[in-house]
C-alpha positions as CSV (number, residue, x, y, z in Angstrom):
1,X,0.0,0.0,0.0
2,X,1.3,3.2,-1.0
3,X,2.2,6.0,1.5
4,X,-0.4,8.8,1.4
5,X,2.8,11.0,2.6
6,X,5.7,11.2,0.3
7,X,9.2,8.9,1.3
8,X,11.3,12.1,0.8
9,X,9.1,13.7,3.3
10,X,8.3,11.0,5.9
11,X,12.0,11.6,7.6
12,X,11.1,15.5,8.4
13,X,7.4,13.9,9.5
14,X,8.6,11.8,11.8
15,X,11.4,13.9,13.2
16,X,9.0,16.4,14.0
17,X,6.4,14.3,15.6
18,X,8.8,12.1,17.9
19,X,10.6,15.6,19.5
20,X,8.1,16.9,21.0
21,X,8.0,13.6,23.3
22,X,11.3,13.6,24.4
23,X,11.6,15.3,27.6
24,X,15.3,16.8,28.7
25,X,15.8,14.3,31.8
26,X,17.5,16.6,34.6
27,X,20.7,14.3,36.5
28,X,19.4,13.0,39.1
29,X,15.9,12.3,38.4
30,X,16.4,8.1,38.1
31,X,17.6,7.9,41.7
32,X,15.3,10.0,42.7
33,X,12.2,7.7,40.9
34,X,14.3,4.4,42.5
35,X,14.1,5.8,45.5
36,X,10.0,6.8,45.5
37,X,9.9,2.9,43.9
38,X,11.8,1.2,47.2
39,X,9.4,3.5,49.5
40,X,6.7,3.4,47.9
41,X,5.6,-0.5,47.2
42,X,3.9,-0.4,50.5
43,X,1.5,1.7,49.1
44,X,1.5,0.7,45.5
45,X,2.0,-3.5,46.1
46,X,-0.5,-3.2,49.3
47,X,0.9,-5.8,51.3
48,X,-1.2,-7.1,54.2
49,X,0.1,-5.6,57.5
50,X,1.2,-8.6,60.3
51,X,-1.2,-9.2,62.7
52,X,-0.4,-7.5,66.0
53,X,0.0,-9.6,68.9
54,X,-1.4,-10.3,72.0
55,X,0.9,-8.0,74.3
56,X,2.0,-5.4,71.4
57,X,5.0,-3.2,72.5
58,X,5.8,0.2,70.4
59,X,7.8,-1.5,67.1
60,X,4.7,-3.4,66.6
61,X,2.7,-0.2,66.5
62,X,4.7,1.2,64.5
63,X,5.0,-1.9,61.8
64,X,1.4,-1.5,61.8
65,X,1.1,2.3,61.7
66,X,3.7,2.6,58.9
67,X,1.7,0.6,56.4
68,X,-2.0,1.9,57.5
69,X,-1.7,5.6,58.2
70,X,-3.8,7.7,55.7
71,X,-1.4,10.9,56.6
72,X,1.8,9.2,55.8
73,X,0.1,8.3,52.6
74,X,-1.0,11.3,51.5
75,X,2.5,12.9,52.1
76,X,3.8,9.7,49.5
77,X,1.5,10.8,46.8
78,X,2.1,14.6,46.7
79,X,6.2,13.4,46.7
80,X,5.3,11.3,43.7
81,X,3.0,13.6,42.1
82,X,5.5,16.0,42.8
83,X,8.4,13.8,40.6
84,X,6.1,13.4,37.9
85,X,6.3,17.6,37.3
86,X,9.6,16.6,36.1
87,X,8.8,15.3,33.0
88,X,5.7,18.1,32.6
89,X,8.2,20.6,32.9
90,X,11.3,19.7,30.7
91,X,9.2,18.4,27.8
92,X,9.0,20.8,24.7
93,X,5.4,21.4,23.3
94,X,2.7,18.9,21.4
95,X,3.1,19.6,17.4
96,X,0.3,20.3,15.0
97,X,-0.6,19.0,12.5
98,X,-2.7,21.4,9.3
99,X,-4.6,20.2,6.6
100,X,-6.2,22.0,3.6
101,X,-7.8,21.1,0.5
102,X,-8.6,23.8,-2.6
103,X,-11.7,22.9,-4.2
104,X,-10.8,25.3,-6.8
105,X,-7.7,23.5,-8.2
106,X,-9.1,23.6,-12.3
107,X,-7.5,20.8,-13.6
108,X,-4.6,20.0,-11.0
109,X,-4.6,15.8,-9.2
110,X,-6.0,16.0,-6.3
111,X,-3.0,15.6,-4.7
112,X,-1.6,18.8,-5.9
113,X,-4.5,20.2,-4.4
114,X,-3.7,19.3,-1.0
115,X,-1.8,20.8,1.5
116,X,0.3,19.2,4.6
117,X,2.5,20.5,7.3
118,X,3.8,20.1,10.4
119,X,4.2,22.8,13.3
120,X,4.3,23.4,17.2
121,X,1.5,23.8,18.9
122,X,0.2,27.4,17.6
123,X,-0.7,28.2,21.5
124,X,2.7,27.5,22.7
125,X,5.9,28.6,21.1
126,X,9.4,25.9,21.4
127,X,11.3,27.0,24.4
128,X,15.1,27.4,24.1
129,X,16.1,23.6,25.0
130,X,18.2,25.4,28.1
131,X,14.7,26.8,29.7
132,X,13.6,23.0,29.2
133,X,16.8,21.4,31.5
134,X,16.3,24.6,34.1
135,X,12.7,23.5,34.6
136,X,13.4,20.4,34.8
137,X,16.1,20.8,37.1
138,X,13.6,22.9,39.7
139,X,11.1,20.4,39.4
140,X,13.4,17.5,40.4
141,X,14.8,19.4,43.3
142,X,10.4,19.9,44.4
143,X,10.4,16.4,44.2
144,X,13.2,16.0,46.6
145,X,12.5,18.2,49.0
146,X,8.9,16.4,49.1
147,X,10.5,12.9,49.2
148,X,12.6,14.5,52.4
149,X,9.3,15.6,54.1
150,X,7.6,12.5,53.6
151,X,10.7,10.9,55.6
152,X,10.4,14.1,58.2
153,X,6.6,12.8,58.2
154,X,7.2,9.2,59.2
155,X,9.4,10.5,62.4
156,X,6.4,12.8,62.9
157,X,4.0,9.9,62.5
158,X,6.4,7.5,64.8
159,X,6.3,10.4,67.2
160,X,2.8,10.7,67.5
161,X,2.1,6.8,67.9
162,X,5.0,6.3,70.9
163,X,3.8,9.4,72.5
164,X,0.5,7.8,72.7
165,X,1.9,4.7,73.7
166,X,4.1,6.6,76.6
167,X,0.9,8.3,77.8
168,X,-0.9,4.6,78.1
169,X,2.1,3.1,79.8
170,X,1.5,5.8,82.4
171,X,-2.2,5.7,82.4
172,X,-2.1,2.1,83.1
173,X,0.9,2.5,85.6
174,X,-1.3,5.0,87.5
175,X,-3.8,2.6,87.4
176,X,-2.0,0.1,89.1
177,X,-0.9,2.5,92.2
178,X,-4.3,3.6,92.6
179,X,-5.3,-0.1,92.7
180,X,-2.6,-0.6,95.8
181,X,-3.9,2.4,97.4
182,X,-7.5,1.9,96.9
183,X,-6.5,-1.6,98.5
184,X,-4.7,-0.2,101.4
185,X,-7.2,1.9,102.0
186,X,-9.6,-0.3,102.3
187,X,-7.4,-2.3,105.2
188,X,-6.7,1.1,106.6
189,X,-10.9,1.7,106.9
190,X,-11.4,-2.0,108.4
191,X,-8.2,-1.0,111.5
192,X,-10.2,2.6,111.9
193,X,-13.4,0.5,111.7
194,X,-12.6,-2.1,114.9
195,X,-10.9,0.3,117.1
196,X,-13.7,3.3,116.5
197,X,-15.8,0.0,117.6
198,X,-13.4,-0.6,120.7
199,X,-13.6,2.8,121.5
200,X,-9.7,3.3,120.9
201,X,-10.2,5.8,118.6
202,X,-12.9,8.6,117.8
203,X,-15.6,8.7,115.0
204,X,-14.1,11.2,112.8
205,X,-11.4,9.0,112.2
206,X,-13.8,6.0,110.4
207,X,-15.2,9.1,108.6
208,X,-12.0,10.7,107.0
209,X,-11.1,7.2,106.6
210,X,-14.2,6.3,104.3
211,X,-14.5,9.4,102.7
212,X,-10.5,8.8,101.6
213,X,-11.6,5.6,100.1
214,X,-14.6,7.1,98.8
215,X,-12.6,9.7,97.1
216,X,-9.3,7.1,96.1
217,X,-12.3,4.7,94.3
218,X,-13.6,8.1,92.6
219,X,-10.2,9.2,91.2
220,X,-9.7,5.1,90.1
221,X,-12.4,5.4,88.1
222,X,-11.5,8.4,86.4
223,X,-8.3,7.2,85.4
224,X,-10.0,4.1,83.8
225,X,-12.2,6.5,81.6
226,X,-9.3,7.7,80.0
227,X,-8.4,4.4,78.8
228,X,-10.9,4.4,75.9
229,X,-9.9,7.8,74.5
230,X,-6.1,7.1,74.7
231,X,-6.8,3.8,73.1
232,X,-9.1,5.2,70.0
233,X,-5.9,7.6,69.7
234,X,-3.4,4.8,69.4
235,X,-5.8,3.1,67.0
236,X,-6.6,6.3,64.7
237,X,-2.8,6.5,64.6
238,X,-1.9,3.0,63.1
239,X,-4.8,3.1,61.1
240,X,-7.6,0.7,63.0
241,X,-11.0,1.2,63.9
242,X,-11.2,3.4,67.2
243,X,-13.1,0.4,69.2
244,X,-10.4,-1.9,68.3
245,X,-9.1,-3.7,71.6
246,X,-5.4,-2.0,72.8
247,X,-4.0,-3.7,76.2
248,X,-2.5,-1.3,78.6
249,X,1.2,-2.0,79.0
250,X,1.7,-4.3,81.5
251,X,5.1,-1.8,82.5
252,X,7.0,1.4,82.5
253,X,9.3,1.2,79.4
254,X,12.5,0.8,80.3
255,X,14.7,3.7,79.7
256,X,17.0,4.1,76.5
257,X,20.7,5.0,77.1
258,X,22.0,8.1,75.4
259,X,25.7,6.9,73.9
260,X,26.6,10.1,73.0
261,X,28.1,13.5,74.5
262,X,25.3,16.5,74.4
263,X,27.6,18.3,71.6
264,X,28.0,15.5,69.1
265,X,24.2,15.0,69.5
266,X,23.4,18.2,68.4
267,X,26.0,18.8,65.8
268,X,24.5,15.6,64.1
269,X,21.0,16.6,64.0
270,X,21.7,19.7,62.2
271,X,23.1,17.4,59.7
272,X,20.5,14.8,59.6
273,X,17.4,16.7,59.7
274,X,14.8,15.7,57.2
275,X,13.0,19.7,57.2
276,X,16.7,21.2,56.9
277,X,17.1,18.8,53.8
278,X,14.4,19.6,52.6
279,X,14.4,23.2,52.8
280,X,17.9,23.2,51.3
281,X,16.3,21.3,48.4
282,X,13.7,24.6,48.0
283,X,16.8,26.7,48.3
284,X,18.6,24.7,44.8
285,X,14.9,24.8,43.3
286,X,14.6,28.6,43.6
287,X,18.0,29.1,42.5
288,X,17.2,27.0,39.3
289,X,13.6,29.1,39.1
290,X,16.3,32.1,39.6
291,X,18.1,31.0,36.1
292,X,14.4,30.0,34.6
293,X,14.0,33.6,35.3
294,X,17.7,35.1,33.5
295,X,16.8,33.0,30.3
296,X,13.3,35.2,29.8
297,X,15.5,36.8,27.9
298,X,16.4,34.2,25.4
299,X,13.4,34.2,22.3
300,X,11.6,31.1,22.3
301,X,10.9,30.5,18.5
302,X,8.1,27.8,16.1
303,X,8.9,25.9,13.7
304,X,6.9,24.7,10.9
305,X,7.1,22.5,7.7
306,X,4.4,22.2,5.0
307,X,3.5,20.4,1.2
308,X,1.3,21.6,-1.2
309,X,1.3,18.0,-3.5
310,X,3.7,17.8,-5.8
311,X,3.2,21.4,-6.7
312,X,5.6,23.1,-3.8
313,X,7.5,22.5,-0.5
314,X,7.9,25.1,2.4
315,X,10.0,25.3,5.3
316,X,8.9,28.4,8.2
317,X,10.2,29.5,11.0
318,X,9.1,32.0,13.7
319,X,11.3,33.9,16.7
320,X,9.5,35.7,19.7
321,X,11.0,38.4,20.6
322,X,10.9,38.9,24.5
323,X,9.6,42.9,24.8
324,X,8.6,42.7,28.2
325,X,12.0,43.5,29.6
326,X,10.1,45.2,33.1
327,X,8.0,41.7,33.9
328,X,11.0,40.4,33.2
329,X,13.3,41.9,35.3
330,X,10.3,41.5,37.6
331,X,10.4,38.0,37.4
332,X,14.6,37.8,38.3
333,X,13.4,40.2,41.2
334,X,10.8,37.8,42.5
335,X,13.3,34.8,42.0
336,X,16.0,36.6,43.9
337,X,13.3,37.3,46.8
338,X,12.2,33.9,46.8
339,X,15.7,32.3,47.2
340,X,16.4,35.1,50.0
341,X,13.3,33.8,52.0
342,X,14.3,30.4,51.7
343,X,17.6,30.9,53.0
344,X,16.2,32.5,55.9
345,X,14.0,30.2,56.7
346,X,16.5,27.3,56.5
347,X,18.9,29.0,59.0
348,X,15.7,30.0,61.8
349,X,14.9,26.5,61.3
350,X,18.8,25.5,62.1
351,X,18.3,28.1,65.2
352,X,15.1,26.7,66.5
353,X,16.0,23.1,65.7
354,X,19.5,23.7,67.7
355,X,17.2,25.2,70.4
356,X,15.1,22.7,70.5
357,X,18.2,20.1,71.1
358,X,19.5,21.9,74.2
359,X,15.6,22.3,75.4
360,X,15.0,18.6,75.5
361,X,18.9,17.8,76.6
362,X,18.2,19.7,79.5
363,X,14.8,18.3,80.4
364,X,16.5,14.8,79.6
365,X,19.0,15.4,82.3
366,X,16.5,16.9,85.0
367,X,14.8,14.2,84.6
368,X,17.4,11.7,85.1
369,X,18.4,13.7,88.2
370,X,15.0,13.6,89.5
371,X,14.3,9.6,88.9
372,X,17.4,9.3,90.3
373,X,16.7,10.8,93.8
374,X,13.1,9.9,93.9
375,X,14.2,6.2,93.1
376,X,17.2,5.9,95.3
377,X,15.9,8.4,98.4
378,X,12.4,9.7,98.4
379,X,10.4,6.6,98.0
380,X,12.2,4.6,99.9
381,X,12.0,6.6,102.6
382,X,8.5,7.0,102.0
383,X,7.9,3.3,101.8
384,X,9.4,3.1,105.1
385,X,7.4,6.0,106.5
386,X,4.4,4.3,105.8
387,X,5.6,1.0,107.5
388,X,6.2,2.8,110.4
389,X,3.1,5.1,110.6
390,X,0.8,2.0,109.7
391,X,2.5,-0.1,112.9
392,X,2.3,3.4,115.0
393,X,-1.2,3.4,114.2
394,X,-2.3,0.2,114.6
395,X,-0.4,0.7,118.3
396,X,-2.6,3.5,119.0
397,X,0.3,5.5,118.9
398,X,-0.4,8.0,116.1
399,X,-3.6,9.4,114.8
400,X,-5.3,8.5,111.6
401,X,-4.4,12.2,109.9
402,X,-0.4,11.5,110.1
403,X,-1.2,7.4,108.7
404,X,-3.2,9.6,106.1
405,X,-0.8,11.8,105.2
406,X,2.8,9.4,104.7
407,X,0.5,7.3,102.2
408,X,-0.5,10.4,100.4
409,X,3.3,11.5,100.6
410,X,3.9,7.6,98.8
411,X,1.7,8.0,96.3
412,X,2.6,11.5,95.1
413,X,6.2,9.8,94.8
414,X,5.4,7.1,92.5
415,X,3.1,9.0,90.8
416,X,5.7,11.1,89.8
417,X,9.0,9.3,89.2
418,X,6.8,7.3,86.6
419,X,5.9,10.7,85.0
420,X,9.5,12.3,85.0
421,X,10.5,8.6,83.4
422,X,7.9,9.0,80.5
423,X,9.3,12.4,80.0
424,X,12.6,11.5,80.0
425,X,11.6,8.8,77.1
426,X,9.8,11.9,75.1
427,X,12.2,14.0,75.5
428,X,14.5,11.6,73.9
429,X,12.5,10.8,71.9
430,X,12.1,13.9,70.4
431,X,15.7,14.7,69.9
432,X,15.6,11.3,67.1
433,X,12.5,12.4,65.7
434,X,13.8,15.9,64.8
435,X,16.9,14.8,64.2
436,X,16.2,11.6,62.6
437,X,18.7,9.6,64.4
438,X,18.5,6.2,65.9
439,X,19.9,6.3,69.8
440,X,20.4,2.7,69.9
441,X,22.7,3.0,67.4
442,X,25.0,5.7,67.7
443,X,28.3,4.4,67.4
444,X,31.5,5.4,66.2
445,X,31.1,2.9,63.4
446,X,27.8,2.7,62.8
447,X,25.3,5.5,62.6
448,X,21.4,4.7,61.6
449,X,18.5,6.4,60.6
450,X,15.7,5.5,62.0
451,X,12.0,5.0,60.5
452,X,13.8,5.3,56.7
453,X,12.5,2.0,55.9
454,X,8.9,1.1,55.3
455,X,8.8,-2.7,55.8
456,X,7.1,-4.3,59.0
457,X,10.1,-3.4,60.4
458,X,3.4,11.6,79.5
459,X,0.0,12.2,80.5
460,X,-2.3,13.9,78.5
461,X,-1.2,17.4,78.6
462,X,2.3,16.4,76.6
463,X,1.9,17.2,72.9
464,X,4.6,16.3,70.5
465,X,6.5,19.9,69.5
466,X,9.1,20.4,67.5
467,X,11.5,23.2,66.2
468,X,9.2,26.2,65.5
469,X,7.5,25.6,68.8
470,X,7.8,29.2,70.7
471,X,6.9,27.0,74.0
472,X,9.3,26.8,77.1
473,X,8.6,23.4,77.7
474,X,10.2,20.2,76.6
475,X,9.2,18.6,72.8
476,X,8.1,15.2,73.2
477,X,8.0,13.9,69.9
478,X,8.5,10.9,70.2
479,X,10.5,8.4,67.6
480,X,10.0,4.3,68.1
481,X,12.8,1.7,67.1
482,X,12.7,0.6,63.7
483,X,14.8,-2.8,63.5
């Protein structure tokens, strides 16, 4: 079958139908598309999470949270949709393609009396193939600095689910002391009880002690209510119904050595820090939308080729003269702007995130101060206290008001050394998360970042914070062992 396009003109055809699909590919882009690939196949392959088992601890939460959280998600697709700008951006237009027929030809073939060409788009002109790379390049380095914030958002996401699971540790460890002193209460009301009986002591003393079991079964029950809310957190988090069962930790986590010196901490999470890679990403993009902005100046140009039959061949061309010199030097302006505000906010986030080190190191060592007295002196002594007052009183020797007051003493201890030791974790915590840095592997020789990988591997008023919180207090964001 014969061609309906001439063979001396299907070379110049083709050639101008295949370039506009070939997109200038900026250096860098295939790592950057292996690496949303290796992240990104718990999303696209959909694997079936494991099962969680029957006393989960926080790396099973955060298996689990990992490859059900809608957030984490979310911040995966715009870091892909954001790598597929790449192409949109470096590829030159679509081309067009005009056909006309004279009906007026006289005697000329029918051929002669048709006319072919090929063009660019007429709506968009061919950009100087050096505007194509720059756009390129500021495209790829968006895409990177989203594929750094959806790493910045798994340490955000493990902070969230272990500073859940810290507040449920302590909930349930509360719990458990207002159990024993609901209990010891109770034997406390059944001495007052036989010796107000005996007429060994007076009235008031079964009172106070009844309304101080009254009040020590009121406050257990409170505690117990929060147990739902804390667990429909946990669940929201990891991406489970909110009525889904959660056991309360049987224990207090045990606390995580810190195997480093305060400096060297701090001086590698201003290194490792997935927002200060990422803004230094938007810093190289504005400087590439800087150079997009220079080459304004450059004419873009069209291109087209036509055919008449056999009767006459014509080859066009078309430059564009840039005239608007002030937007343009406008634009350079803007571009210079942008790359000045980036800057700026790169080194207040260095500020605040050094800050925010030398916040939580000095709550970390507070607290460690504080377990250590309360653990080695205060409730000891207060254990002992208690021994004492309990055989004074059941020796008539004390009143009820002083037995009253050293278990009160007790419980105020324990309820607060397990507090300072949940803050101790979050503060910890919150130094990895921010920094993304493993603890419990800081070593000379081997350094690890933690929550990279995708694969299966404080009471309620604590709120994660990080960097650009103006709050004195501690951050306790949280980050959970990823082995």
């Amino acid at each position: 079958m014969k061609s309906f396009i001439p063979n001396k003109f299907l070379p110049v055809f083709c050639l101008a139908a295949v370039m506009p699909g070939c997109a200038l590919h900026p250096a860098g882009e295939k790592e950057e598309r292996e690496k949303l690939e290796n992240l990104g196949r718990p999303y696209t392959e959909r694997p079936e999470p494991p099962p969680l088992p029957e006393a989960p601890g926080p790396e099973d939460y955060l298996r689990f949270a990992f490859l059900n959280n809608a957030d984490l998600e979310a911040r995966y697709w715009e870091w892909r949709a954001a790598a597929e700008q790449i192409l949109q951006d470096a590829s030159p237009p679509n081309a067009a393609v005009p056909f006309s027929y004279m009906f007026s030809g006289g005697n000329m073939k029918a051929w002669d009396r048709t006319t072919l060409g090929i063009t660019n788009d007429p709506m968009t002109n061919i950009p100087f193939p050096t505007k194509l790379a720059t756009a390129g390049r500021r495209a790829l380095e968006a895409a990177r600095a989203a594929g750094r914030r959806f790493e910045g958002a798994k340490f955000l996401l493990q902070s969230q689910v272990l500073s859940t699971y810290y507040d449920l540790a302590l909930l349930a460890e509360s719990i458990r002391i207002q159990e024993e002193n609901l209990a010891l209460l109770r034997l406390i009301n059944g001495q007052a009880a036989v010796r107000v009986q005996s007429g060994a002591a007076p009235q008031q003393d079964l009172l106070k002690s009844q309304t101080e079991l009254d009040l020590a079964g009121n406050e257990l029950a409170n505690l117990r209510s929060q147990v739902p809310g804390l667990t429909a957190r946990l669940n929201a988090l990891i991406g489970r119904p909110a009525s889904a069962p959660v056991p309360l930790p049987l224990t207090l986590p045990a606390p995580r050595p810190l195997p480093v010196s305060d400096e060297e901490l701090i001086r590698l999470g201003s290194e490792r820090s997935p927002e200060l890679a990422a803004l230094a990403r938007e810093v190289a993009g504005r400087e590439e939308a800087l150079s997009l902005a220079r080459q304004a100046y450059i004419p873009d140009f069209g291109l087209s080729f036509s055919f008449t039959g056999t009767v006459s061949q014509a080859a066009g061309a078309m430059l564009v003269i840039p005239l608007r010199l002030e937007a343009i030097r406008a634009g350079i302006e803007q571009a210079r702007a942008g790359i000045r505000a980036a800057r700026a906010a790169r080194v207040q986030y260095e500020r605040d995130l050094a800050a925010s080190f030398v916040l939580n190191l000095y709550v970390l060592r507070n607290d460690e101060r504080q377990i250590a007295l309360f653990d080695g002196t205060i409730i000891p002594r207060a254990r002992r206290t208690v021994q004492i007052a309990q055989t004074a009183y059941a020796a008539n020797r004390v009143g009820f008001v002083e037995l009253l007051d050293g278990q009160r003493t007790l419980l105020e201890a324990r309820l607060a050394v397990a507090q300072l030791k949940m803050e101790r974790e979050k503060a910890l915590a919150a130094i990895e998360t921010w920094a993304a840095i493993d603890v419990e592997a800081m070593r000379s020789t081997r350094m690890a970042l933690r929550g990279i990988g995708m694969r299966g591997g404080s009471s309620g008023k604590s709120s994660p914070r990080g960097p650009s919180s103006s709050s004195g207090e501690a951050a306790a964001a949280p980050v959970g062992a990823m082995r």
